[in-house]
C-alpha atoms as one frame of an Amber mdcrd trajectory, in Angstrom:
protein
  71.855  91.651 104.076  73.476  89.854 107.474  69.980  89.973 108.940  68.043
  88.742 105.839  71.048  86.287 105.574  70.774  84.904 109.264  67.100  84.453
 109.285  67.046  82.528 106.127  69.782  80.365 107.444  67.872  79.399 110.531
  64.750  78.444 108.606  66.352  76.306 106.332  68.398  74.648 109.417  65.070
  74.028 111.158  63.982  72.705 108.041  66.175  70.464 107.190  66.435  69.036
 110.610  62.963  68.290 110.301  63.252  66.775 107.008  66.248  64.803 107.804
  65.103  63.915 111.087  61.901  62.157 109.702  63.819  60.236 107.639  66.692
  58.258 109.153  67.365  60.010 112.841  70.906  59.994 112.181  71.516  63.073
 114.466  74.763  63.595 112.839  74.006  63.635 109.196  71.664  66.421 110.135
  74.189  68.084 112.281  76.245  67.953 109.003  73.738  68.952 106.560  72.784
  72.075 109.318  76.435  72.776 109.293  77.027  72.680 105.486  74.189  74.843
 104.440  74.851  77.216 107.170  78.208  77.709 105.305  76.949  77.890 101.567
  74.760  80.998 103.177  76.907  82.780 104.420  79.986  82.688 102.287  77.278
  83.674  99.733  76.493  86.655 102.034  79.899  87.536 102.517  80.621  87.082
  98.859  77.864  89.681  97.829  78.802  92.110 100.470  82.342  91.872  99.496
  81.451  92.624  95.834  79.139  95.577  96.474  81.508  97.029  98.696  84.564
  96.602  95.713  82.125  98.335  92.970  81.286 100.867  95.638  84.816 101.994
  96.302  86.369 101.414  92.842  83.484 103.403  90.794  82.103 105.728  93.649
  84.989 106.568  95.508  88.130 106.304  93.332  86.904 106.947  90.158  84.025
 109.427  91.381  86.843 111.481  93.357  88.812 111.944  89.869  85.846 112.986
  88.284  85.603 115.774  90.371  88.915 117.170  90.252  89.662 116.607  86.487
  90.259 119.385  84.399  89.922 118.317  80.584  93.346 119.733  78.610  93.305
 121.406  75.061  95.686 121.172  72.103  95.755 124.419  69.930  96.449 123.240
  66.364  96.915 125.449  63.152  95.942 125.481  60.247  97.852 123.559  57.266
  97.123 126.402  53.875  97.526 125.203  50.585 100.338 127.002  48.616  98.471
 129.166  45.990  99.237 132.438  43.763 102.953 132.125  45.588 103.644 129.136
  43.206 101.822 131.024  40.332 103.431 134.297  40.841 106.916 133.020  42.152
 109.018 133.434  39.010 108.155 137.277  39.045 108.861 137.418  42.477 112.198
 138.313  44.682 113.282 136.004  47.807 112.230 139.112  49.890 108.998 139.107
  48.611 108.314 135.602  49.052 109.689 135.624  52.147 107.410 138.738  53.302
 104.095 136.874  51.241 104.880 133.358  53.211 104.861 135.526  56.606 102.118
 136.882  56.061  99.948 133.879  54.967 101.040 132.190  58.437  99.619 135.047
  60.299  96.374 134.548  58.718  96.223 130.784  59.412  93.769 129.891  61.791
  94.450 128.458  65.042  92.060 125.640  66.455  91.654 124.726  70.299  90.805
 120.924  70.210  89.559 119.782  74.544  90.477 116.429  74.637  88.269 113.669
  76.107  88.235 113.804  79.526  89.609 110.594  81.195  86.804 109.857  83.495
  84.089 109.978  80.635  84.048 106.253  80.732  84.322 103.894  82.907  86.344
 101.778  80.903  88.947 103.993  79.891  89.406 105.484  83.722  90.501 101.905
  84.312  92.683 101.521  81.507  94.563 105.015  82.481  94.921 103.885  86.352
  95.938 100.291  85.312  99.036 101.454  83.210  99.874 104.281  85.613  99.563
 102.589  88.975  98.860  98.792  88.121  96.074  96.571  88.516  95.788  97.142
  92.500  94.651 101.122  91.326  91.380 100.211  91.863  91.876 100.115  95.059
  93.941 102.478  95.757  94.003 104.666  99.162  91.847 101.550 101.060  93.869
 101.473 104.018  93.334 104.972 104.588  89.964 104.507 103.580  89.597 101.734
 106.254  91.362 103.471 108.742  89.252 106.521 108.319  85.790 104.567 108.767
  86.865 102.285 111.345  88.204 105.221 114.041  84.523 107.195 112.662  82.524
 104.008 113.393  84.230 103.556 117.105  84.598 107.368 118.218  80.461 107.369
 117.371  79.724 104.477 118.934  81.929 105.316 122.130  79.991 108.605 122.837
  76.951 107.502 122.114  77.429 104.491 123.562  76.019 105.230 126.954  73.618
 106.997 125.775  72.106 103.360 123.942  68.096 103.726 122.778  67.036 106.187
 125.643  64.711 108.783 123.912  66.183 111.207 121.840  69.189 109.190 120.902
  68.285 108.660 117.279  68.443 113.200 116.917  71.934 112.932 119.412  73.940
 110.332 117.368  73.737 112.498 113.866  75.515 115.651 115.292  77.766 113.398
 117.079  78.886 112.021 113.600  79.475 115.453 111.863  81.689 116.399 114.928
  83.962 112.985 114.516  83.749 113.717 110.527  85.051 117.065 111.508  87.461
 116.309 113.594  89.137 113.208 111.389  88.631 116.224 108.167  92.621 115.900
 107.997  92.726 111.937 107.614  89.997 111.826 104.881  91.902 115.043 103.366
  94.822 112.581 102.960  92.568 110.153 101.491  91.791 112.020  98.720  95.500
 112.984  98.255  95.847 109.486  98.281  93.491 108.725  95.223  94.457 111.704
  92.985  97.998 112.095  93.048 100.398 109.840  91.391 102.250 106.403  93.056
 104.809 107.341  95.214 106.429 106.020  97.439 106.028 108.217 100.410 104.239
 106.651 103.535 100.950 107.715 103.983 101.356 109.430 107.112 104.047 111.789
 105.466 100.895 112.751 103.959  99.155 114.307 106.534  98.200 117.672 106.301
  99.108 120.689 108.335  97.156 122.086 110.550  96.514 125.429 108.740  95.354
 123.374 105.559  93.071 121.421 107.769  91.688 124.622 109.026  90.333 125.786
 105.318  88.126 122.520 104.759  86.359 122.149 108.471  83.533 124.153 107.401
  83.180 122.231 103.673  83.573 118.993 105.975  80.678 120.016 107.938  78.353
 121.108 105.700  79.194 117.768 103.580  78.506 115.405 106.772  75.515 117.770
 107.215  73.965 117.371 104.434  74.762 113.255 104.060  73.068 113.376 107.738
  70.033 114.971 106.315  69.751 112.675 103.364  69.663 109.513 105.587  67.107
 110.284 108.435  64.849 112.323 106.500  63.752 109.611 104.706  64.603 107.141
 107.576  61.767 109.527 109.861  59.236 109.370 106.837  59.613 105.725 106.287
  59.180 104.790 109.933  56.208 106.887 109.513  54.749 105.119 106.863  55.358
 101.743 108.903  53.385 102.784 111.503  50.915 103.701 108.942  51.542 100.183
 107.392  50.372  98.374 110.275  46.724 100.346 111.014  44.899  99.789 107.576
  42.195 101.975 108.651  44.424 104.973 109.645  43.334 106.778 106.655  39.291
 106.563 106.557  39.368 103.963 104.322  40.140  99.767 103.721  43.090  98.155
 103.488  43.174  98.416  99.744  42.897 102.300  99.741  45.557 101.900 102.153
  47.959 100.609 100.495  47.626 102.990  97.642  48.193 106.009 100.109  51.181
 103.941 101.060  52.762 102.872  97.753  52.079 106.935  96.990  54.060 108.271
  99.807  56.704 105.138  99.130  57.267 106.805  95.674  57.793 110.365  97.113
  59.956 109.287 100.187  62.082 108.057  97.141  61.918 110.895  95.214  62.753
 113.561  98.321  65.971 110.932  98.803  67.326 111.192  95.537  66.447 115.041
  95.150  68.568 115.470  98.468  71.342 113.245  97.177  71.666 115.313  93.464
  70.730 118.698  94.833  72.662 118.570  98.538  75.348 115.736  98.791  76.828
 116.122  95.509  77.884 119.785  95.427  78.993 119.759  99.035  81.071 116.664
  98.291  82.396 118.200  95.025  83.229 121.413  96.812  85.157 119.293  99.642
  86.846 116.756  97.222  87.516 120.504  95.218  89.057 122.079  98.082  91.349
 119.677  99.146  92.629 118.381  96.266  93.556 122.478  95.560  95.796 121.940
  98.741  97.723 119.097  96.656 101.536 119.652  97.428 103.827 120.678  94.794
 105.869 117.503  95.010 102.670 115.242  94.174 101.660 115.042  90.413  98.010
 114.314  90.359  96.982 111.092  88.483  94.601 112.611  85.968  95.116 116.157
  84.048  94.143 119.027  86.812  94.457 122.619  87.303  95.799 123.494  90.399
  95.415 127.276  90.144  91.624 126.369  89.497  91.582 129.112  86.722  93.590
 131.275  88.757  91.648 131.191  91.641  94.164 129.743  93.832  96.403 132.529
  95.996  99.546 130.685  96.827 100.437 131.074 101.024 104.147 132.281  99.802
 102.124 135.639  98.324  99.880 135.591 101.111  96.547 133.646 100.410  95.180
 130.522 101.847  96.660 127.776  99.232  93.647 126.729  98.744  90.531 127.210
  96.805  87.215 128.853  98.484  84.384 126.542  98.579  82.213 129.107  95.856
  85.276 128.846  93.308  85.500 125.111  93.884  81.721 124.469  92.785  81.838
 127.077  90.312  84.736 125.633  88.472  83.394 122.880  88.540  81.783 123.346
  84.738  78.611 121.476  83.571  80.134 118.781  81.508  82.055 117.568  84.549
  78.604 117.401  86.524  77.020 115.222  83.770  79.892 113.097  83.961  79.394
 112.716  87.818  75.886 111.908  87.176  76.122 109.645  84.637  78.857 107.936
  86.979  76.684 107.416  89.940  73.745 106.012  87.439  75.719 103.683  86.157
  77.236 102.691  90.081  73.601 102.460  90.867  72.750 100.144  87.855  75.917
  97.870  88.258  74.809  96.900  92.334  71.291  96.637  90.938  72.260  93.774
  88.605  74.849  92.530  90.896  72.127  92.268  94.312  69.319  90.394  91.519
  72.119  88.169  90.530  73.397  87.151  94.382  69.284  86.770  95.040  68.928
  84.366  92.478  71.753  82.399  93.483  70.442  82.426  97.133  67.218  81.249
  96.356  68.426  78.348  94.001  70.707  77.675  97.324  67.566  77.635  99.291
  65.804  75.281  97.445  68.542  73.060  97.248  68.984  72.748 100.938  65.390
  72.724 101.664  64.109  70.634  98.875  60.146  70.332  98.470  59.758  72.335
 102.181  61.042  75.733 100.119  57.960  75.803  98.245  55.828  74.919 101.321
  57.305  77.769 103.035  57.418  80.614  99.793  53.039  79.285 100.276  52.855
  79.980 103.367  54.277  83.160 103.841  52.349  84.704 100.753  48.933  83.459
 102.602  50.210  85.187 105.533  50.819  88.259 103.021  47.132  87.781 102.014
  45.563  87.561 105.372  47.532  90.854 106.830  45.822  92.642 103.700
């Protein structure tokens, strides 16, 4: 978006300095004009990113991470019976008897086990429950740590494979140098998700940190989580830099430019399609058997935020009787029931849709800002790039 957001900015500049220019000369009214719409740009950049990024965390991260580790509670209720014969009958009756027939009828009421609605079935209601528990700043709640975590991933990466810069083979390098960093930082994001689940406290969020041991039982659900998000981004990334090459020699596939672009629009569709099969059948369970796992290593002290079973359905061996404290990675997916899955679905749909309408919106206003600052010259310049367009194909 900075890119797209930067060039934009420049041709309207050069535009309006032109346009301005012809007109008067006054060298500083342009400067200010330049100046001015160089600002409206980029605060409108800025503004979108910082929107995307909110709806991102808030829906995908916050409320996506209680998804995963809710456990839905159920009520057992019993049956109300009518009195019947015992009213009919209760003059020929003794008090023993009546006592004895009234036992018996409340053996023989049924018992009914009602599963509440999960909190995290709608959107609206997860943000209800973390408003009146932790106030209206829930929504962001665990952000430092969340900062924290990306900004010492972002500069260990960059650091090692710094030197390294665009020699060849540096695009396959960088990938396993960012599952090692994710792997070695496992602890901090492990106190992230603490962070989001458990209740407000007010314990710093260094007291926090997890032992050692308890970062030993999620390094291998780390890895295979930053594996998998590793293959879901150059996968496609490779295929689509395929297609560009393919893109820019129309005759690469026997044919004109027309059958070209078919071929291309074709293999567009599937690049798609492998991405979002990778993302449902690959990132999600390795994520929800991470989130799984450490949230099973919550400590006794910290109530989590939404209803949860710590003992995962007894799967749980507490270190005091000798097990881990912490679920396996198999039990974490598998008790992880289908309903919750749906929900996670539906939840990242609906993420999806939200940024969707969001980006069209922040387009729309950037073009009306265009064509505001450019005047007439916008119009000139939407013409001439379509021709352009034309003439490629």
């Amino acid at each position: 978006m900075s890119d797209i957001a930067h060039s934009l900015v420049r041709r309207a500049v050069d535009v309006t300095q032109q346009h301005y220019g012809n007109n008067d000369g006054d060298e500083h009214q342009i400067k200010q004009i330049a100046v001015w719409a160089m600002a409206l740009l980029w605060i409108t950049a800025l503004l979108y990113m910082a929107v995307i990024s909110a709806i991102s965390y808030t829906y995908g991260d916050v409320v996506g991470t209680l998804t995963m580790i809710e456990t839905p509670t159920a009520t057992a209720y019993k049956a109300i019976q009518e009195a019947d014969s015992i009213e009919v009958d209760a003059p020929l009756l003794s008090e023993d008897q009546k006592s004895e027939k009234q036992q018996l009828q409340a053996l023989e009421a049924d018992l009914y086990l009602v599963k509440q609605a999960p909190i995290t079935a709608k959107l609206r209601t997860t943000m209800k429950h973390l408003r009146v528990v932790a106030g209206p700043l829930s929504r962001f709640r665990g952000l430092h740590i969340a900062i924290l975590y990306l900004g010492l991933h972002s500069m260990l990466v960059n650091f090692i494979c710094g030197p390294i810069g665009n020699r060849r083979g540096s695009y396959l390098i960088r990938p396993f140098v960012s599952v090692i960093i994710t792997v070695v930082l496992c602890r901090l994001e492990m106190t992230w998700t603490h962070t989001i689940i458990s209740m407000p406290s007010t314990k710093r969020w260094w007291r926090r940190f997890p032992s050692v041991q308890a970062g030993k039982n999620i390094i291998l659900p780390t890895a295979i989580l930053a594996m998998a998000v590793q293959f879901s981004i150059y996968i496609p990334t490779m295929l689509f830099a395929t297609i560009f090459a393919a893109l820019q020699n129309s005759g690469i596939y026997g044919g004109d430019a027309h059958t070209t672009q078919k071929i291309i629009l074709v293999q567009l569709f599937c690049v798609v399609l492998i991405f979002i099969a990778t993302f449902v059948l690959i990132v999600i369970p390795a994520d929800v058997t991470l989130k799984r796992v450490q949230a099973s290593m919550l400590p006794e002290e910290d109530e989590a935020i939404v209803p949860f079973d710590r003992t995962f359905a007894g799967k749980v061996q507490p270190e005091i009787l000798g097990g881990s404290g912490a679920v396996s990675m198999l039990d974490a997916w598998r008790t992880f029931d289908k309903e919750g899955r749906i929900r996670l679905i539906k939840l990242y749909g609906k993420v999806t849709l939200i940024q969707f309408a969001i980006s069209i919106m922040f387009a729309m206003v950037m073009v009306g800002e265009l064509k505001l600052i450019m005047g007439e010259d916008f119009n000139k310049m939407v013409k001439t790039a379509h021709q352009a367009v034309s003439r490629h194909h």
